[in-house]
Z-matrix of the N, CA and C atoms (Angstrom, degrees):
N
C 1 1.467
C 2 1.531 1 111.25
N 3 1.809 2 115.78 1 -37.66
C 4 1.035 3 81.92 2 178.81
C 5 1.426 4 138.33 3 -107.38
N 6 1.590 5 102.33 4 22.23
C 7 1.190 6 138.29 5 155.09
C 8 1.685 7 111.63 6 -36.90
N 9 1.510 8 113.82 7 -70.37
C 10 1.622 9 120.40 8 154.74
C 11 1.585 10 125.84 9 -39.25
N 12 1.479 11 102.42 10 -44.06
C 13 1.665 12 104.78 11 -164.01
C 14 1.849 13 90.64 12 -54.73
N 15 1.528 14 119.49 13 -51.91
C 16 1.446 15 142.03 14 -149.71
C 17 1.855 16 92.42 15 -59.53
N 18 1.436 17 97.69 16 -60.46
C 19 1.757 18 118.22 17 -177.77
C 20 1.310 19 98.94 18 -23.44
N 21 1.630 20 104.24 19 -71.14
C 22 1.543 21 123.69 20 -149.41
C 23 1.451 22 89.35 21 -61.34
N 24 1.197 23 119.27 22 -82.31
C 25 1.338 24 133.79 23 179.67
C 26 1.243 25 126.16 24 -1.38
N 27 1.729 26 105.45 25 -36.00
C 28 2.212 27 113.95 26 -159.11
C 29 1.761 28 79.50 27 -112.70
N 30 1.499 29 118.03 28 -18.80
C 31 1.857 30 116.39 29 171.20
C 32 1.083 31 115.46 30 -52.78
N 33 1.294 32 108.06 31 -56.52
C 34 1.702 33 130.68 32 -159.30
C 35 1.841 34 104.79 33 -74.24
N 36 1.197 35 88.63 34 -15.54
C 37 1.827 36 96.84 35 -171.07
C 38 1.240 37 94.91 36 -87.37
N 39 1.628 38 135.19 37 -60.99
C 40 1.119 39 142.72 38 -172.01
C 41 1.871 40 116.06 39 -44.06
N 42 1.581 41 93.13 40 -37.76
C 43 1.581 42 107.63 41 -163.71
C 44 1.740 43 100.01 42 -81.13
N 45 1.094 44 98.86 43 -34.68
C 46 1.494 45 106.41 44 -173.79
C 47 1.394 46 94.27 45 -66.00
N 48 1.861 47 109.21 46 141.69
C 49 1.666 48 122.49 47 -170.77
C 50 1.726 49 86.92 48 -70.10
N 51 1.417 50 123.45 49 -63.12
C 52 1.534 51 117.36 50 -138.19
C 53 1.424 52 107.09 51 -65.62
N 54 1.909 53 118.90 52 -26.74
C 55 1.013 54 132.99 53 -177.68
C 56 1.471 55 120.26 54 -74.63
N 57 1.498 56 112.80 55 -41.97
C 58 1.403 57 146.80 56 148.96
C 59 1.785 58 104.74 57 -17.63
N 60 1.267 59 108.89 58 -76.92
C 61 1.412 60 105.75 59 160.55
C 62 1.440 61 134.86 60 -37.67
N 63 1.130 62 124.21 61 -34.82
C 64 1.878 63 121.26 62 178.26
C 65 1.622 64 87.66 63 -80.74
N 66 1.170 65 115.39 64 -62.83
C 67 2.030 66 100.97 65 -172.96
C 68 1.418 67 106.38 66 -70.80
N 69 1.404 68 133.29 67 19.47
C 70 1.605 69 115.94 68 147.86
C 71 1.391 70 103.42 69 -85.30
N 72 1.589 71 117.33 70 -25.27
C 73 1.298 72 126.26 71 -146.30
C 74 1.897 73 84.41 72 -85.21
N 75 1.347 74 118.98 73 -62.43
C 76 1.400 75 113.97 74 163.09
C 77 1.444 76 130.35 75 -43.74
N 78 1.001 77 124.22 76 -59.41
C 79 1.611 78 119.09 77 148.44
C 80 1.412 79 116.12 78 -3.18
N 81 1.784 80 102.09 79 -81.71
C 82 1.321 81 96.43 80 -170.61
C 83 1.484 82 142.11 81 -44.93
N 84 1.593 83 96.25 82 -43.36
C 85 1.220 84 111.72 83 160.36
C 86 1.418 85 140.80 84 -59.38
N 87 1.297 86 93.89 85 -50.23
C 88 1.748 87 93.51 86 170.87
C 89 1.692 88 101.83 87 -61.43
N 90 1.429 89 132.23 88 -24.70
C 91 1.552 90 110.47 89 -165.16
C 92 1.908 91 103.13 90 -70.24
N 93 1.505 92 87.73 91 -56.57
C 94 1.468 93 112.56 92 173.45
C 95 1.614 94 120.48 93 -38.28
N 96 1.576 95 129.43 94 -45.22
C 97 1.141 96 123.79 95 -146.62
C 98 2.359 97 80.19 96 -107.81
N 99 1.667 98 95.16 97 0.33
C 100 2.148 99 82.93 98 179.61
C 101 1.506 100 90.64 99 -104.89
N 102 1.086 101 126.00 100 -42.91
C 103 1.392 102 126.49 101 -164.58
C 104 1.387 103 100.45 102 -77.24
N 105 1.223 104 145.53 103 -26.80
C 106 1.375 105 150.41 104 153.38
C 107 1.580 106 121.72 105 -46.85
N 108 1.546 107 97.37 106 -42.18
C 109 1.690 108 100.47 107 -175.97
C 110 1.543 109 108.09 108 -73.51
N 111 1.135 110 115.23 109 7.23
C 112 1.753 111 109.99 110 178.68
C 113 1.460 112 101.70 111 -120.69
N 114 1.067 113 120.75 112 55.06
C 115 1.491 114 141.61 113 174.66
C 116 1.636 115 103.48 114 -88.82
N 117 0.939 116 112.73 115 121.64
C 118 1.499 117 100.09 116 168.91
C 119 1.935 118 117.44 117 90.35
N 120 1.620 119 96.16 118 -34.31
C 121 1.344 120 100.17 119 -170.10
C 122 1.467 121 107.42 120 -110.11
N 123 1.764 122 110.51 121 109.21
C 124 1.110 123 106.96 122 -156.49
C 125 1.887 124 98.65 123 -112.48
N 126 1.138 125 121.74 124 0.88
C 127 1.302 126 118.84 125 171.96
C 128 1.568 127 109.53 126 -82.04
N 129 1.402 128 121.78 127 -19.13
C 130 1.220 129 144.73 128 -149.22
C 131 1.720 130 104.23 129 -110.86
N 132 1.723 131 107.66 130 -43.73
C 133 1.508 132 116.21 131 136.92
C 134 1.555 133 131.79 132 -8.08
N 135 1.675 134 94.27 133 -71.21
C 136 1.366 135 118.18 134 -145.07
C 137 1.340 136 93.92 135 -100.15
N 138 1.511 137 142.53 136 -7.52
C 139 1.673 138 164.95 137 129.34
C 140 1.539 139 100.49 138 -21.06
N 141 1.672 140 99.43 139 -76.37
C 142 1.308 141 123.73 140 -155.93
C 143 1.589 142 106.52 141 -66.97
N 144 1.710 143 116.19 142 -26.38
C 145 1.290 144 123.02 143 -177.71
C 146 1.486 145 112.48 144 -80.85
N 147 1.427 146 112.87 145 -47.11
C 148 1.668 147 125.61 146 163.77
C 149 1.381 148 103.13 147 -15.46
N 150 1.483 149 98.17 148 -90.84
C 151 1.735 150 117.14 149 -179.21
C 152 1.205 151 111.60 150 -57.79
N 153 0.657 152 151.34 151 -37.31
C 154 1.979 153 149.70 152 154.83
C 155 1.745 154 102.20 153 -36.75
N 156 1.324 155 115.89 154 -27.03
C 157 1.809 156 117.88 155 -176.77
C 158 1.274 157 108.04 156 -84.85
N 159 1.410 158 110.18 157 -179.04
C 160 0.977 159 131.10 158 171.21
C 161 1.531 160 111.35 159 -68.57
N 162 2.022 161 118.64 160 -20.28
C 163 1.100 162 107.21 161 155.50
C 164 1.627 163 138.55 162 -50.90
N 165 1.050 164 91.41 163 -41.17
C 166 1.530 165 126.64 164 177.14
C 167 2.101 166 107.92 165 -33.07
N 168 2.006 167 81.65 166 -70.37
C 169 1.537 168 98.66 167 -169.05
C 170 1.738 169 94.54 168 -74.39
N 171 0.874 170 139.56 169 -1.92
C 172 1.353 171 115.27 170 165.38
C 173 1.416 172 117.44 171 -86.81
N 174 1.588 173 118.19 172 -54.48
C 175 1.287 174 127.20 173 169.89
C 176 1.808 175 111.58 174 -38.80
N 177 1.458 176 112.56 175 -39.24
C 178 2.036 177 92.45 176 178.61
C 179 1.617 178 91.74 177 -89.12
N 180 1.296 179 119.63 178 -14.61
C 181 1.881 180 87.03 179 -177.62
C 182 1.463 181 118.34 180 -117.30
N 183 1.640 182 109.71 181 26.83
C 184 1.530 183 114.75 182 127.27
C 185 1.150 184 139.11 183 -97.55
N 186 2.009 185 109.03 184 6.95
C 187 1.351 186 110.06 185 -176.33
C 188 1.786 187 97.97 186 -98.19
N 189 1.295 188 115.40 187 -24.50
C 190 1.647 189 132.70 188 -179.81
C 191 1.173 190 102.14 189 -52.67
N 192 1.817 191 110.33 190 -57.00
C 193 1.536 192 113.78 191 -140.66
C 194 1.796 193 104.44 192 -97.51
N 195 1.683 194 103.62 193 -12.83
C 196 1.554 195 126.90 194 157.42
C 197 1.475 196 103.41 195 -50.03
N 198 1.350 197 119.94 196 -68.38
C 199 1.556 198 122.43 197 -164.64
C 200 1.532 199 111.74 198 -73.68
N 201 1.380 200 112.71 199 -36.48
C 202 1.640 201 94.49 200 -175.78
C 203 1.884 202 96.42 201 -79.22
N 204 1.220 203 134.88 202 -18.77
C 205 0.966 204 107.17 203 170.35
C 206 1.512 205 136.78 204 -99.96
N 207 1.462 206 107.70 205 10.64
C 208 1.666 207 126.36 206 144.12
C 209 1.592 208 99.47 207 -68.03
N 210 1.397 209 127.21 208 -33.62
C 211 1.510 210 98.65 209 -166.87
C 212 1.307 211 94.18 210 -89.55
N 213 1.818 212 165.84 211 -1.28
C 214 1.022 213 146.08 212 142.76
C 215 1.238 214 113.80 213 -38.03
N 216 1.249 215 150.27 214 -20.39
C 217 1.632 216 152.70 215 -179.11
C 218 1.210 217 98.78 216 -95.76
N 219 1.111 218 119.34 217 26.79
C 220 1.838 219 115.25 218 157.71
C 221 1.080 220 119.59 219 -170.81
N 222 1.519 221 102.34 220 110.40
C 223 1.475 222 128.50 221 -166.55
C 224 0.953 223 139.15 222 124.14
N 225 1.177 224 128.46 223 -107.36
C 226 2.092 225 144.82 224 173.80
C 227 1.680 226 79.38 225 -114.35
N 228 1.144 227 121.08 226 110.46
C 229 1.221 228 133.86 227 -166.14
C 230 2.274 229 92.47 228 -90.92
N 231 1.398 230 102.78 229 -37.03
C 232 1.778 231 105.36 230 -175.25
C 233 1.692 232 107.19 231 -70.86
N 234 1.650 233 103.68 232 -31.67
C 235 1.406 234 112.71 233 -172.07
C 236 1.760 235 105.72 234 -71.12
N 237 0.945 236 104.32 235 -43.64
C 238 1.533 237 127.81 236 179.87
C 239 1.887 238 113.87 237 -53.15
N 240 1.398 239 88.01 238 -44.02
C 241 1.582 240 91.11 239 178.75
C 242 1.614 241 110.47 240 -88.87
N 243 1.143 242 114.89 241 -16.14
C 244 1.321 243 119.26 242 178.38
C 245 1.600 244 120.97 243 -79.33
N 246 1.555 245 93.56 244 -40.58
C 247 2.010 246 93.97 245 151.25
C 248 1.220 247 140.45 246 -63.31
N 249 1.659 248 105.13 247 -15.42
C 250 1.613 249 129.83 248 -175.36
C 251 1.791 250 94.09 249 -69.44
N 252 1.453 251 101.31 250 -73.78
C 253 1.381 252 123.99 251 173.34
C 254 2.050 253 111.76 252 -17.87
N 255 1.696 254 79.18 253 -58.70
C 256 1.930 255 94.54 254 -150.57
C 257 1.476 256 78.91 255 -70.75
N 258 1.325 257 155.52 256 -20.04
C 259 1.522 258 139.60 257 -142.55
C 260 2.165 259 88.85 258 -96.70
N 261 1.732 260 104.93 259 -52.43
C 262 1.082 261 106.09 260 178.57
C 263 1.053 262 120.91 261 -62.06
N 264 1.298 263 118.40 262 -46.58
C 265 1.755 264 117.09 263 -177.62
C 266 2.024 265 103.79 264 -60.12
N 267 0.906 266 100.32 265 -20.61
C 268 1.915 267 104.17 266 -177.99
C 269 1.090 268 110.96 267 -105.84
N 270 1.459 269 116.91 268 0.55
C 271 2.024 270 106.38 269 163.00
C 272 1.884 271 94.51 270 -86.95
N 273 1.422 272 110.29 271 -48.88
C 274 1.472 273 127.05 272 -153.32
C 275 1.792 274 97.71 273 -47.53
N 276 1.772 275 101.24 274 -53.68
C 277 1.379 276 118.32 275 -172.86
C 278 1.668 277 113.20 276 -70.99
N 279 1.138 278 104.34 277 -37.55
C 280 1.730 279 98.73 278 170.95
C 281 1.444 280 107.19 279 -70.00
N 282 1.104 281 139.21 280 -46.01
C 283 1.794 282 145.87 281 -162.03
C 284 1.465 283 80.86 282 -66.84
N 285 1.432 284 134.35 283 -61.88
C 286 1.685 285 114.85 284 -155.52
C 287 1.652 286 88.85 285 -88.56
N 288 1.422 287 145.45 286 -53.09
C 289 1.381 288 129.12 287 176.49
C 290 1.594 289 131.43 288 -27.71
N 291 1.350 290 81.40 289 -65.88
C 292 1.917 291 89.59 290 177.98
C 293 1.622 292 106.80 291 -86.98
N 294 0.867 293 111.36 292 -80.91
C 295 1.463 294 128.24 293 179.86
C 296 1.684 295 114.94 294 -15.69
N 297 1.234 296 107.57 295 -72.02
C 298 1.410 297 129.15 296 179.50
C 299 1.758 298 104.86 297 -56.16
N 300 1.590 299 93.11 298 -76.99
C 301 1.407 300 103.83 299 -157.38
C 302 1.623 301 104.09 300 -69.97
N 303 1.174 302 106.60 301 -43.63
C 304 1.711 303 111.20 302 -140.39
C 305 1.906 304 78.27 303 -90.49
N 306 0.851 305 126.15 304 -76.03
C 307 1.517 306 122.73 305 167.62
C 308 1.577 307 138.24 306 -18.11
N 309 1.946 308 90.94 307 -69.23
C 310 1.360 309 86.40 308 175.37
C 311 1.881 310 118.29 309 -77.29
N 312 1.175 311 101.02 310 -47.01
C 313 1.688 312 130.97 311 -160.44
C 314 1.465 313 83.88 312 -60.98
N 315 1.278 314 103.75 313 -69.41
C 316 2.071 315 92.11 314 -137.88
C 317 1.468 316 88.10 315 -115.88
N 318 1.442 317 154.15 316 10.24
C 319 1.694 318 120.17 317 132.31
C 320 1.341 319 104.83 318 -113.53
N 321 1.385 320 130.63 319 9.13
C 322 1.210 321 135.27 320 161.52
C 323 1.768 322 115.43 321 55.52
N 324 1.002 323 125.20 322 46.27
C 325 1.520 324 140.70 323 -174.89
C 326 2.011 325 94.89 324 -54.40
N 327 0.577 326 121.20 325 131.37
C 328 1.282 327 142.89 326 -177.10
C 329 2.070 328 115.58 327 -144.01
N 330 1.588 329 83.77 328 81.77
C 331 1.552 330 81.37 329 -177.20
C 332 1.811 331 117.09 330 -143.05
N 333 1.365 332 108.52 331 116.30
C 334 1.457 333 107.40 332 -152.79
C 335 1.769 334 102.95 333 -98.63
N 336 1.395 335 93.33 334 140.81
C 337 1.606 336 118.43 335 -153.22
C 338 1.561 337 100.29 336 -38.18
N 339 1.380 338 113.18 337 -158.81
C 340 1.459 339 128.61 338 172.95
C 341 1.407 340 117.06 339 -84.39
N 342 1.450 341 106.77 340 -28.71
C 343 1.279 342 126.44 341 -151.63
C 344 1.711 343 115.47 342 -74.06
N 345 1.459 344 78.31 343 -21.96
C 346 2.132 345 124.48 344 -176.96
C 347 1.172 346 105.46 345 -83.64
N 348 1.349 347 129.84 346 -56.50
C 349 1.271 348 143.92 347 -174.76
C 350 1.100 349 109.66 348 -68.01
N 351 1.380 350 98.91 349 -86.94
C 352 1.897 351 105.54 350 -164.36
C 353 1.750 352 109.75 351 -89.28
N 354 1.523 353 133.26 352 22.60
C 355 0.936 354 129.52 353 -171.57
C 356 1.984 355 115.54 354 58.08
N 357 1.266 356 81.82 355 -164.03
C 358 1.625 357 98.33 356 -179.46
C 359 1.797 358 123.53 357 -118.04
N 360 0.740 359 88.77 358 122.56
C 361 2.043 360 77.44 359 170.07
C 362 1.520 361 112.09 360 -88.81
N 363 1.087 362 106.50 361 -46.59
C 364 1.765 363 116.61 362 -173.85
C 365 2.109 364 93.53 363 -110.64
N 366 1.404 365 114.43 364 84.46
C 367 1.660 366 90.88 365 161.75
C 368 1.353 367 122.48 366 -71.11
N 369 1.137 368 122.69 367 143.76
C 370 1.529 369 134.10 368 169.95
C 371 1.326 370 123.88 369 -97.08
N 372 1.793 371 102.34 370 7.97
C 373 1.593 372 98.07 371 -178.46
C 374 1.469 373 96.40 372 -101.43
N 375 1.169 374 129.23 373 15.55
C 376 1.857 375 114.66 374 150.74
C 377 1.358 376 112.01 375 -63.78
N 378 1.544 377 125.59 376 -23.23
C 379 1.645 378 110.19 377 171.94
C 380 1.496 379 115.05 378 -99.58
N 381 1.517 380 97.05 379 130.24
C 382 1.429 381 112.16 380 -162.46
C 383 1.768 382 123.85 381 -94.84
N 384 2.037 383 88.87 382 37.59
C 385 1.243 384 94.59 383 166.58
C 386 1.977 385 128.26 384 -76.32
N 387 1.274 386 118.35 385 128.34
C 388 1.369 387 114.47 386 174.93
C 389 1.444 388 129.57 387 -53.29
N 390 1.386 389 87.14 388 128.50
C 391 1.826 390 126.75 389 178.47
C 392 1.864 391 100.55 390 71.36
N 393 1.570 392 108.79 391 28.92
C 394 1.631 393 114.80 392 166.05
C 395 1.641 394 97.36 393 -39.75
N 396 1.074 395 125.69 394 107.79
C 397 1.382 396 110.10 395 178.23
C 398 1.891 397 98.41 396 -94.81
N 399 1.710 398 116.34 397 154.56
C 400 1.600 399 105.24 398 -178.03
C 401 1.766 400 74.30 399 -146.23
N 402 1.265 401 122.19 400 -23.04
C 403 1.744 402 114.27 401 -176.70
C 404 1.256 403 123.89 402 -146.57
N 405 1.637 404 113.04 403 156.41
C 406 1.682 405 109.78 404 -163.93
C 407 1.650 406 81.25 405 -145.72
N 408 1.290 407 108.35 406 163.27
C 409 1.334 408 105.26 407 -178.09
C 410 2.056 409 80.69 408 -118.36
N 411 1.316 410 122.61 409 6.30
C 412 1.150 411 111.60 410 -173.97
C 413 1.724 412 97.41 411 -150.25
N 414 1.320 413 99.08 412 79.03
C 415 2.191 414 104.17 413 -161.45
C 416 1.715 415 83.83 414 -83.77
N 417 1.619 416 139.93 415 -46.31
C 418 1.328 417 121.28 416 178.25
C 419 1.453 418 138.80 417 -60.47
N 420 0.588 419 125.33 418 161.49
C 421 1.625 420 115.43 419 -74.45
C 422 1.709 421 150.82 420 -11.90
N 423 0.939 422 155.64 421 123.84
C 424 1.211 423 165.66 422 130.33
C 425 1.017 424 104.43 423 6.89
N 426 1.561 425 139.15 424 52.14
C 427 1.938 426 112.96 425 -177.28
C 428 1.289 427 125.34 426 -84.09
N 429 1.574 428 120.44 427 2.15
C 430 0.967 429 119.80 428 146.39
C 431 1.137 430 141.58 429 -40.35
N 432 1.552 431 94.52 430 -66.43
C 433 1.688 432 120.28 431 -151.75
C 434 2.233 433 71.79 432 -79.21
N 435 0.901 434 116.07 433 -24.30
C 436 1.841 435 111.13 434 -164.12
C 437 1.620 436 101.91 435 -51.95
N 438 1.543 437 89.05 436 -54.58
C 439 1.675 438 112.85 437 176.60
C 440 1.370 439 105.55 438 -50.54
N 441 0.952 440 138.07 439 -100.74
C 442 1.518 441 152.59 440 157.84
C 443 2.119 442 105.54 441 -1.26
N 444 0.977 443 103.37 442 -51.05
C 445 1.743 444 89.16 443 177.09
C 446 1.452 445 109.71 444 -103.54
N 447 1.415 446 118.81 445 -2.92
C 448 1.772 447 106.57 446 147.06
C 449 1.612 448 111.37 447 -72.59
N 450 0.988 449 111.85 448 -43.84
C 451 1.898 450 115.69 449 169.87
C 452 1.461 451 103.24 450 -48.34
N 453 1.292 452 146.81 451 -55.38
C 454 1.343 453 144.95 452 172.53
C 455 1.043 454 117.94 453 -36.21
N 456 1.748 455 118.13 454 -63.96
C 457 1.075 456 153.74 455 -157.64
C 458 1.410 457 114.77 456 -46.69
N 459 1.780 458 93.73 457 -73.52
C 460 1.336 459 122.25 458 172.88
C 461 1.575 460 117.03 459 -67.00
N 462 1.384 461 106.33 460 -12.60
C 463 1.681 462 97.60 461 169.26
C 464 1.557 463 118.16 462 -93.45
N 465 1.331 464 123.63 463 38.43
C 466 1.345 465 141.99 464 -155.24
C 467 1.672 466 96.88 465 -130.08
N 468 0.974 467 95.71 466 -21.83
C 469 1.859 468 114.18 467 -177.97
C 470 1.700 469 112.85 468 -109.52
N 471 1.242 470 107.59 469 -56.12
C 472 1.795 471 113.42 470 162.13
C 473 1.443 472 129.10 471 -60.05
N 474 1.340 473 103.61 472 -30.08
C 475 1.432 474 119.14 473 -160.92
C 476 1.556 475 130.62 474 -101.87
N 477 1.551 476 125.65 475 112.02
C 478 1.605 477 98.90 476 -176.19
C 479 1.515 478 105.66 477 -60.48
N 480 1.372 479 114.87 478 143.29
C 481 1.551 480 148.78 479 166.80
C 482 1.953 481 93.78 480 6.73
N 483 1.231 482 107.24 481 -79.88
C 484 1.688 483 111.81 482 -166.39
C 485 1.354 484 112.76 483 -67.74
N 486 1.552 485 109.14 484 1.75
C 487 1.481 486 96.75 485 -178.12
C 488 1.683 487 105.26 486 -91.37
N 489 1.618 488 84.95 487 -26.58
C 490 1.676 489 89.16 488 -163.27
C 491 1.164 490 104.26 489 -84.77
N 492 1.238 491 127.94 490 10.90
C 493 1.822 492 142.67 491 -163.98
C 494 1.647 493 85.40 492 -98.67
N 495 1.510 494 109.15 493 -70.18
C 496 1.371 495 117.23 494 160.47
C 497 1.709 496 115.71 495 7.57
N 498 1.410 497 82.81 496 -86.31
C 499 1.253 498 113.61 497 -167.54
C 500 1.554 499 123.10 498 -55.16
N 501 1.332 500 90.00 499 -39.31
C 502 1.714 501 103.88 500 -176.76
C 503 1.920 502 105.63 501 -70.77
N 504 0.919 503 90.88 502 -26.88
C 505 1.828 504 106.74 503 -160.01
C 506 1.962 505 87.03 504 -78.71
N 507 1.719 506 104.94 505 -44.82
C 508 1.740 507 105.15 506 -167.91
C 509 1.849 508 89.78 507 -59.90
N 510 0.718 509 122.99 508 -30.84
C 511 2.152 510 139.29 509 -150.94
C 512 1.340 511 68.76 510 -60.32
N 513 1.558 512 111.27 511 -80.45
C 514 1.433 513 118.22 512 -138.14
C 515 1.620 514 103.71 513 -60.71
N 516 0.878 515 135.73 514 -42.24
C 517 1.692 516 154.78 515 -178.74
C 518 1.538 517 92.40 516 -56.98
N 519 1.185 518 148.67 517 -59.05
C 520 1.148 519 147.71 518 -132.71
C 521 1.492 520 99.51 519 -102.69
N 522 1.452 521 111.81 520 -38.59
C 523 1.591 522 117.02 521 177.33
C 524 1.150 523 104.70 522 -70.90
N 525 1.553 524 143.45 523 -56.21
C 526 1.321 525 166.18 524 159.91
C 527 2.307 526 98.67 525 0.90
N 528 1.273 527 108.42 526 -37.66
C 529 1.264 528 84.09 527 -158.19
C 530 1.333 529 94.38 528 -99.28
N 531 1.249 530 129.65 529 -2.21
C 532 1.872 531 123.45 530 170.02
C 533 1.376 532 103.13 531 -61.86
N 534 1.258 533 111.01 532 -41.81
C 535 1.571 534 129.86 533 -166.96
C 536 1.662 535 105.73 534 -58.16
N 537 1.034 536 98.77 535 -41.61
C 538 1.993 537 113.06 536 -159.25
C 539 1.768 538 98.59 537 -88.03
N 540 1.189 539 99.58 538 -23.99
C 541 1.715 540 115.83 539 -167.17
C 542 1.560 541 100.97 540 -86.64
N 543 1.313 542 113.31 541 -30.45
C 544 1.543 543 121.46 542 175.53
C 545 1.730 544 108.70 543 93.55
N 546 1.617 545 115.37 544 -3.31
C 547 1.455 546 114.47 545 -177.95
C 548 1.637 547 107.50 546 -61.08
N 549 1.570 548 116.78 547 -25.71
C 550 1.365 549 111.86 548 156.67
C 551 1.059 550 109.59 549 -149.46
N 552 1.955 551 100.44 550 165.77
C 553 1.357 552 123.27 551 149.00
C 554 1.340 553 125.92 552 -10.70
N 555 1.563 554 118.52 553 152.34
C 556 1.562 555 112.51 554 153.89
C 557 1.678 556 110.19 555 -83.13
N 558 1.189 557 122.10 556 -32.84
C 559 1.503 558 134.04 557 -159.24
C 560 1.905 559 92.05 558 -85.93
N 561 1.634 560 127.37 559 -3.54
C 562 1.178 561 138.81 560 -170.20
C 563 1.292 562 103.19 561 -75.99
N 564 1.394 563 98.62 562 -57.45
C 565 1.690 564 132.73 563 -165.32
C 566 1.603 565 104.78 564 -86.24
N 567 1.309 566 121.96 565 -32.80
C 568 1.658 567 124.37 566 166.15
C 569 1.457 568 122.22 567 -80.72
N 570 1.635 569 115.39 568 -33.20
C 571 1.209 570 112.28 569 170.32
C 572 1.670 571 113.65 570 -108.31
N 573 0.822 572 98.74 571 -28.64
C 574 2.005 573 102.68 572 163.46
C 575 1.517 574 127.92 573 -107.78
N 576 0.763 575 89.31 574 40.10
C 577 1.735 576 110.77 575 -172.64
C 578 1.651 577 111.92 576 -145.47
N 579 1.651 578 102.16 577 -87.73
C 580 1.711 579 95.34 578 -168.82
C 581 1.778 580 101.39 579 -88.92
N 582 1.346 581 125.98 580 -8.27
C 583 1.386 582 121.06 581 -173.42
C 584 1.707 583 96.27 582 -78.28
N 585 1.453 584 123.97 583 -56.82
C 586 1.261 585 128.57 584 -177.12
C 587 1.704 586 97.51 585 -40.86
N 588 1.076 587 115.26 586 -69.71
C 589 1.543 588 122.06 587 -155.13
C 590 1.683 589 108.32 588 -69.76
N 591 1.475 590 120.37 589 -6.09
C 592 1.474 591 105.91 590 174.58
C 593 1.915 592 86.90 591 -94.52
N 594 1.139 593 126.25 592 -5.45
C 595 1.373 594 118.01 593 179.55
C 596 1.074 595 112.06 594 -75.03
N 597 1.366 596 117.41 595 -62.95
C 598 1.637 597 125.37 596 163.01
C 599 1.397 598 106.76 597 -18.05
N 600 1.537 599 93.47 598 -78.82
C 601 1.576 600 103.73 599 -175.08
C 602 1.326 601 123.58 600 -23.22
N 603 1.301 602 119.52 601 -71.05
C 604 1.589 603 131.38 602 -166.03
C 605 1.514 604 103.69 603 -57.27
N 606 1.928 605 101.00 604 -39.79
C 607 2.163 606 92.08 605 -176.62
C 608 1.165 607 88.66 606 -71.92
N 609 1.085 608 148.60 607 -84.33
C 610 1.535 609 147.51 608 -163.49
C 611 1.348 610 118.47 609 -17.20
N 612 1.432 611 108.62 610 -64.91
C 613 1.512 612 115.61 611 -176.20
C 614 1.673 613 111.08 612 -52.54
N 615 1.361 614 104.33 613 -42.06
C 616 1.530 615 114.90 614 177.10
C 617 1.204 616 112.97 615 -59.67
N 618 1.483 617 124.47 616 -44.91
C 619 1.440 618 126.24 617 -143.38
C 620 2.212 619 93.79 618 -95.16
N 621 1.494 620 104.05 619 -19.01
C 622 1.109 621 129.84 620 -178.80
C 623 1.451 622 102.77 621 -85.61
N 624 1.216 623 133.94 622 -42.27
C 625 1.589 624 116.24 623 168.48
C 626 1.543 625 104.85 624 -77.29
N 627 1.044 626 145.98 625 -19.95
C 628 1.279 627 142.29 626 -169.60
C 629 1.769 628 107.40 627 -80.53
N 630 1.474 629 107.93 628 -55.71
C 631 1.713 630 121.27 629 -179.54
C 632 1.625 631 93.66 630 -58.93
N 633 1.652 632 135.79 631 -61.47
C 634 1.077 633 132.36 632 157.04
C 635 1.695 634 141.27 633 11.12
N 636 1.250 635 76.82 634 -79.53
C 637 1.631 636 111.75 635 178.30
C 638 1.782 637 102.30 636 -79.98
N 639 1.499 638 134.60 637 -12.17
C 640 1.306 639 124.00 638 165.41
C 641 1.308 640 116.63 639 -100.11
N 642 1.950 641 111.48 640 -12.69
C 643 1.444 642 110.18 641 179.35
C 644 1.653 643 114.94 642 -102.87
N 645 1.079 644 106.51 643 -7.10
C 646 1.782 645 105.49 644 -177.24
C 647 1.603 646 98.92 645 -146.75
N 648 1.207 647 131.28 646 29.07
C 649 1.396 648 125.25 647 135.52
C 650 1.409 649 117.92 648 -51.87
């Protein structure tokens, strides 16, 4: 619960105009002072552009979908696959629930990246890796970074302790280069990114000890 109280709380700040202003004012900076630090460093560039691709999103979600299904070979092998299941069926359903509907459709957030705004210092669209994303004319929500810190999240529950440390640490690294690329916000990836996915989390986890407890009692 008070996981939510915290959520709502850094929401209500964001939405609010006067408050609204210090996290544009943060925004700016954080885009400016990551996309700046690759000045000069162009092997480090071409790193940051990799993982920004579609290379990127394959490499964490065959290293994700590797580990939860090494962890079915130890234990309640039915229970195991049934968390595999419940994690996918609850990224798929939150991305078109919130994301889609509740986002695009019905309050219609319309908010175009950094990359739009304040330009670029370092562009990353000279590397002509596929779906390099550097701009969105619609970066709110984060469904990346959403994907990526429900994957964290939920490996906190699947995972012994260091794996899910692992994991949380790959999250942060993997979200890191939309950010640096300018395709989004920081407040994108904090409020449409890791705020969405501790929401998920908590109904899930709940709704997941309850289905649980009626299928393997």
């Amino acid at each position: 619960m008070r996981y939510i109280i915290v959520v709502t709380i850094l929401m209500i700040t964001w939405f609010s105009p006067p408050l609204r202003m210090v996290w544009g004012f943060i925004d700016a900076h954080v885009y400016l002072a990551l996309n700046g630090s690759l000045e000069g460093h162009y092997y480090l560039q071409q790193v940051i552009a990799w993982l920004n691709s579609r290379y990127g999103d394959w490499l964490f979600e065959v290293s994700i979908i590797s580990m939860y299904l090494l962890s079915i070979r130890r234990g309640n092998a039915k229970e195991r696959l049934f968390r595999l299941l419940s994690v996918v069926v609850c990224i798929a359903l939150f991305q078109i629930i919130i994301n889609k509907i509740l986002c695009f459709k019905i309050l219609r957030i319309a908010r175009e990246s950094p990359s739009l705004v304040l330009g670029t210092i370092v562009d990353l669209s000279v590397f002509t890796y596929p779906n390099n994303k550097i701009a969105s004319s619609y970066s709110f929500p984060a469904d990346h970074a959403t994907t990526i810190f429900m994957c964290a999240l939920f490996s906190w529950s699947h995972f012994r302790k260091p794996v899910a440390l692992l994991v949380s640490v790959a999250s942060i690294l993997f979200a890191l280069p939309r950010l640096i690329s300018g395709a989004h916000w920081f407040t994108d990836v904090l409020f449409g990114g890791v705020a969405f996915a501790i929401v998920a989390w908590i109904a899930m986890s709940s709704f997941s000890r309850w289905y649980r407890s009626k299928i393997f009692s």
